[in-house]
C-alpha positions as CSV (number, residue, x, y, z in Angstrom):
1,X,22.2,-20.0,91.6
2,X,21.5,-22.9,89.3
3,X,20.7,-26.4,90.8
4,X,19.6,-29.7,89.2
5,X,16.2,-29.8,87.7
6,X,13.3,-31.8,90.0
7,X,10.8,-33.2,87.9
8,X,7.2,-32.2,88.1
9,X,5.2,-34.3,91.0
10,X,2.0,-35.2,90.0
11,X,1.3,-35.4,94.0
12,X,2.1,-31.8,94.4
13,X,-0.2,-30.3,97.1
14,X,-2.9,-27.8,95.9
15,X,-1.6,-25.0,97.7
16,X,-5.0,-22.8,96.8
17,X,-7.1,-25.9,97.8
18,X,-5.7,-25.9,101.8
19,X,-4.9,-22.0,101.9
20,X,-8.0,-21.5,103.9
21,X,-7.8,-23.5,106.3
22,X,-4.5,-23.1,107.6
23,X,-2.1,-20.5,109.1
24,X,0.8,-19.1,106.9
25,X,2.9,-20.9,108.9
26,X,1.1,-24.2,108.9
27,X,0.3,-24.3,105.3
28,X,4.3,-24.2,104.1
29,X,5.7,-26.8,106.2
30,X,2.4,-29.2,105.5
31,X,3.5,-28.7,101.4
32,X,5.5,-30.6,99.2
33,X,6.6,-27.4,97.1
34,X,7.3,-27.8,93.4
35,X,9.9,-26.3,92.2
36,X,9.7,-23.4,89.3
37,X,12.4,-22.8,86.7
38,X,13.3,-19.0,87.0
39,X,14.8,-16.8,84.5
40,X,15.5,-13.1,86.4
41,X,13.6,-11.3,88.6
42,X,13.0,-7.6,88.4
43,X,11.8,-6.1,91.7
44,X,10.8,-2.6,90.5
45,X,9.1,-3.2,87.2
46,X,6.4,-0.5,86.1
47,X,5.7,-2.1,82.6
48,X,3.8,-5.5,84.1
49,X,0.7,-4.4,85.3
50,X,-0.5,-1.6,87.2
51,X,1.7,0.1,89.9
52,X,5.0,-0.9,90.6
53,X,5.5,-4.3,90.5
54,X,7.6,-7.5,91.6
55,X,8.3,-9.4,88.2
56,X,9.1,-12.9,87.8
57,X,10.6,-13.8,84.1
58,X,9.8,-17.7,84.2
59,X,12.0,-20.3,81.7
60,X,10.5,-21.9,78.6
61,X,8.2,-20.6,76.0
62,X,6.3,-22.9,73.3
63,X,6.1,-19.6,70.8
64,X,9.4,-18.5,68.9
65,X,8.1,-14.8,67.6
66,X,10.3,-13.0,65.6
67,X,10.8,-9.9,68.0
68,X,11.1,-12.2,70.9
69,X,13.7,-9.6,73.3
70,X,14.4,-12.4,75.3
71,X,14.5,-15.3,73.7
72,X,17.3,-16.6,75.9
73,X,13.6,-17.8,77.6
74,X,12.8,-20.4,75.1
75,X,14.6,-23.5,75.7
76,X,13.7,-25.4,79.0
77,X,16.1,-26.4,81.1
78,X,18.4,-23.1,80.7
79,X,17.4,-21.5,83.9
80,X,19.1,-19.0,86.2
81,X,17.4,-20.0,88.8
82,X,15.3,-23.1,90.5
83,X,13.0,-21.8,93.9
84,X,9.8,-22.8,95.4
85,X,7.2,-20.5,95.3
86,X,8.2,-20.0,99.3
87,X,11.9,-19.3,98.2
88,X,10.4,-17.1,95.6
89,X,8.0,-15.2,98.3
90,X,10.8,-14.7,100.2
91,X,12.7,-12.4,97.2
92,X,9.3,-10.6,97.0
93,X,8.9,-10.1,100.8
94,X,11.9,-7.7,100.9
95,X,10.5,-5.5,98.8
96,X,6.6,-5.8,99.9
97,X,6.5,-2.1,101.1
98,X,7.2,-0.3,97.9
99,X,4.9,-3.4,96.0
100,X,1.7,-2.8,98.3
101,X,-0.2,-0.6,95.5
102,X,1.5,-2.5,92.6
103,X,1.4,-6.4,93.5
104,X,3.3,-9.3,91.5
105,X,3.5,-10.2,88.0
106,X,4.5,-13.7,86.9
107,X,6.1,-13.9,83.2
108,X,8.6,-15.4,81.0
109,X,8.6,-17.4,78.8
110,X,5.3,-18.8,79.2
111,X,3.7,-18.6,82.9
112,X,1.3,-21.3,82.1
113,X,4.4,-24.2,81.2
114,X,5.1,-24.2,85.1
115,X,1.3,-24.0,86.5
116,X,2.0,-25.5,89.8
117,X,4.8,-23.1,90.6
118,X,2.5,-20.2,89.8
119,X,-0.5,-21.0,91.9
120,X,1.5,-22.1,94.8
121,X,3.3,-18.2,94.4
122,X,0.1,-16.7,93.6
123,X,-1.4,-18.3,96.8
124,X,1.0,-16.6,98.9
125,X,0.5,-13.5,97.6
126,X,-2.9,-13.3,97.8
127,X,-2.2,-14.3,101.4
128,X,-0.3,-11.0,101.8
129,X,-3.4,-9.1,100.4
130,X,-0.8,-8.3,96.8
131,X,-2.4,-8.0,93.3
132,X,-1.3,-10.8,91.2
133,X,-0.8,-10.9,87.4
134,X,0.0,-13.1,84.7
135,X,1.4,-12.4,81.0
136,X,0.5,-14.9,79.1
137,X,0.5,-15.8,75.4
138,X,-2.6,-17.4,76.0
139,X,-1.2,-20.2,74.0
140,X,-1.9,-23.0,76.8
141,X,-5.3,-23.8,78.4
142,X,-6.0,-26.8,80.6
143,X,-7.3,-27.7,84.1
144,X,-4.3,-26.8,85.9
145,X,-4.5,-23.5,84.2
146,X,-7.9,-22.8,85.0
147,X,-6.6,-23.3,88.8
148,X,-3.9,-20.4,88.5
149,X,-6.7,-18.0,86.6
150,X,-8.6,-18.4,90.1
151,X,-5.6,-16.7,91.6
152,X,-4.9,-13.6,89.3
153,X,-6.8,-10.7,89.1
154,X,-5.6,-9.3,85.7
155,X,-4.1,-11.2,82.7
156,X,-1.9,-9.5,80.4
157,X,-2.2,-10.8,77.3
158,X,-0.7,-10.5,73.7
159,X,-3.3,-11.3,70.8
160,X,-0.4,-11.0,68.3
161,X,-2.3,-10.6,64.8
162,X,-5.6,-11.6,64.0
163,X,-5.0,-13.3,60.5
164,X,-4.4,-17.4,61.7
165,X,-1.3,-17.0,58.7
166,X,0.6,-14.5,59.6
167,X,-0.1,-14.9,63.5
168,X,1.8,-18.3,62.7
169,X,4.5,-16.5,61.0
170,X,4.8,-14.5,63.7
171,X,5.1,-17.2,66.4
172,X,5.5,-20.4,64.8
173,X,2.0,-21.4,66.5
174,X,-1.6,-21.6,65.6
175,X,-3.8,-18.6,66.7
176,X,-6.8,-20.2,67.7
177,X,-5.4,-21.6,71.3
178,X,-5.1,-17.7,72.3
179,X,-8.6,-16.9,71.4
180,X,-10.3,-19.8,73.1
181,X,-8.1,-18.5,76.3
182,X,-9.5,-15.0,75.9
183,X,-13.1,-16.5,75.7
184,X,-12.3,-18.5,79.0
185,X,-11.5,-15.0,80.3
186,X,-14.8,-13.7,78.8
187,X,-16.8,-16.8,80.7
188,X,-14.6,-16.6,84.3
189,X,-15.1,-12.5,84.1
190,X,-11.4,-12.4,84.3
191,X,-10.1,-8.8,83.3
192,X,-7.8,-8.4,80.8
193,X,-5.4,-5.9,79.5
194,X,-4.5,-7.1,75.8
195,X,-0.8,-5.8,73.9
196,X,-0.9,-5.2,70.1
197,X,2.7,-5.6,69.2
198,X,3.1,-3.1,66.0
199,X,5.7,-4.5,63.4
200,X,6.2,-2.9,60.5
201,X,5.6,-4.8,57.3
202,X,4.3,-7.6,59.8
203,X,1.2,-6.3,61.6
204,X,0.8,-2.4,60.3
205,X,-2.1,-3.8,57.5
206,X,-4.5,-1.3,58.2
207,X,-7.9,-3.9,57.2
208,X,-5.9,-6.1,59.8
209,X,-5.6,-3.3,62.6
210,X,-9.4,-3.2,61.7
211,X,-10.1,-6.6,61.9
212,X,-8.0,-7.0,65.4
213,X,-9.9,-4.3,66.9
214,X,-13.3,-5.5,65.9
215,X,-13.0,-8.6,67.6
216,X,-11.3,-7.4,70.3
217,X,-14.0,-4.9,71.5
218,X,-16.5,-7.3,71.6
219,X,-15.1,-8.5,74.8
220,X,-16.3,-6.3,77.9
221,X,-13.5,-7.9,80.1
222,X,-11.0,-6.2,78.0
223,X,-9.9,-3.1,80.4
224,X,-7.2,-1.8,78.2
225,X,-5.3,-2.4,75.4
226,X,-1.8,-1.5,74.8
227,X,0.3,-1.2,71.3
228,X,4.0,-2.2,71.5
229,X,5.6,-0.4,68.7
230,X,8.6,-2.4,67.4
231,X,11.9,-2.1,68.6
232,X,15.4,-3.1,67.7
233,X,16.2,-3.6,71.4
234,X,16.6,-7.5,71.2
235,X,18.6,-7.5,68.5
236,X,22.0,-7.8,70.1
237,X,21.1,-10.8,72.3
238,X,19.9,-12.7,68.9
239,X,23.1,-12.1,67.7
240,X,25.0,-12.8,71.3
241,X,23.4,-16.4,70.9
242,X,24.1,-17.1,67.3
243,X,20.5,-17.1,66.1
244,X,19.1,-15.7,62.7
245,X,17.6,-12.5,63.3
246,X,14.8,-11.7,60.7
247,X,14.0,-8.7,61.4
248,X,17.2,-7.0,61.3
249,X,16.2,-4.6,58.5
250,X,12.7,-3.9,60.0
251,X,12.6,0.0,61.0
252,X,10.9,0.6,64.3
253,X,7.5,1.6,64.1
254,X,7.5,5.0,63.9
255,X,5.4,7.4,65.8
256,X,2.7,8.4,62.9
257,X,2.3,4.5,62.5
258,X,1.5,4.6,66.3
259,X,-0.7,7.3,65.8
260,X,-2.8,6.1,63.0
261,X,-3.3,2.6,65.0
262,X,-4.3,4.3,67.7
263,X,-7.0,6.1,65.6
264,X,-8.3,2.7,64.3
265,X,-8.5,1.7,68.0
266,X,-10.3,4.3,69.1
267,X,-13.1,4.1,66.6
268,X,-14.1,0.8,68.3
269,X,-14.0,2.4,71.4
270,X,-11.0,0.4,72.8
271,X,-9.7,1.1,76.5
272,X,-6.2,2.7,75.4
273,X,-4.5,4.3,78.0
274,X,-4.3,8.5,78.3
């Protein structure tokens, strides 16, 4: 389903702010809902948070990394589909029962381009008692940002290299944004599980893997941290779209590269998972 794009309404209601007070039923009719651009949906995802989870792949990312797997995301405007967060609720609704231990995750693209659209869904989850998460590239930070935090209860969140250069070689973005959002999460008490994508040639410097982790543990909200080795999974759709693919000749990260980051983790007493 693809329909016209509305543009944002700066009179938008609040959803979180009048939650409270009213029913279910009485809050969605008294809101003007704004609409979210919508990539897919994946109702059974287990790699978004804990549990099994409802996933919500949102449209439009201000990054451009180099082992993007979807970066049929970036571009604004090229959405599958365009729902309120009530339209959306409904897609998650059906599949409630086998969500209740897992909850909903809200990712893209960049959650935090469509803020409105994500507090209004978060509202109405947390209205259904479900565990809401966010995966974020931390890249974004503002009021309306702030507002959505209020609503999640874990953010997932991709610290992508620690040297300011080559994280902007990376992503084609400044570093500093994403760690000013992790000490917001430090300040709020927000936990945070934080992904360490491991490239090759690209992020495998062991004085960087150092580095990373030794800022990185000085954050107690920090429940776990995960490393992504490299894949050559999102190859084909760079090529699909016509785009230059620069890491065609990179070799996956290979298990014994896993292992020795996960070594260099561990001696700062990171959360990695068992």
């Amino acid at each position: 389903m693809t329909t016209s794009i509305r543009p944002n309404d700066s009179t938008a209601s609040a959803f979180p702010v009048t939650f409270d007070k009213l029913s279910l039923t009485d809050s969605i009719s008294a809101i003007e809902w704004e609409k979210g651009m919508i990539h897919s949906f994946e109702s059974f995802g287990t790699k978004d948070g804990p549990g099994v989870r409802f996933v919500l792949f949102m449209q439009g990312c201000p990054l451009r990394c180099l082992y993007c797997h979807n970066p049929d995301t970036w571009k604004v405007g090229q959405h599958s589909y365009e729902l309120t967060a009530h339209e959306a609720f409904e897609e998650i609704r059906k599949v409630k029962a086998f969500i209740r231990r897992g909850g909903v995750t809200v990712s893209g693209g960049e959650p935090m381009l469509q803020p409105q659209f994500v507090m209004d869904l978060f509202a109405l989850c947390k209205m259904e008692g479900l565990h809401t998460a966010v995966d974020t590239s931390g890249f974004i930070m503002n009021d309306k940002v702030k507002e959505v935090l209020s609503l999640v209860d874990l953010v997932l969140l991709d610290i992508k290299h620690i040297r300011p250069e080559r994280y902007k070689m990376l992503t084609s973005r400044p570093l500093e944004p994403t760690l000013q959002f992790v000490d917001y999460l430090q300040k709020i008490d927000k936990s945070v599980w934080v992904r360490y994508v491991l490239v090759p040639g690209y992020s495998d410097d062991e004085r960087d893997l150092h580095h990373w982790a030794e800022y990185v543990a000085k954050y107690d909200v920090v429940k776990r941290v995960d490393i992504l080795p490299f894949h050559q999974m999102g190859k084909h759709k760079w090529k699909t779209m016509g785009m230059n693919y620069k890491l065609e000749n990179v070799p996956p990260a290979s298990p014994e590269l896993v292992g020795r980051t996960e070594r260099i983790f561990k001696q700062y007493g990171l959360p990695l998972p068992v």
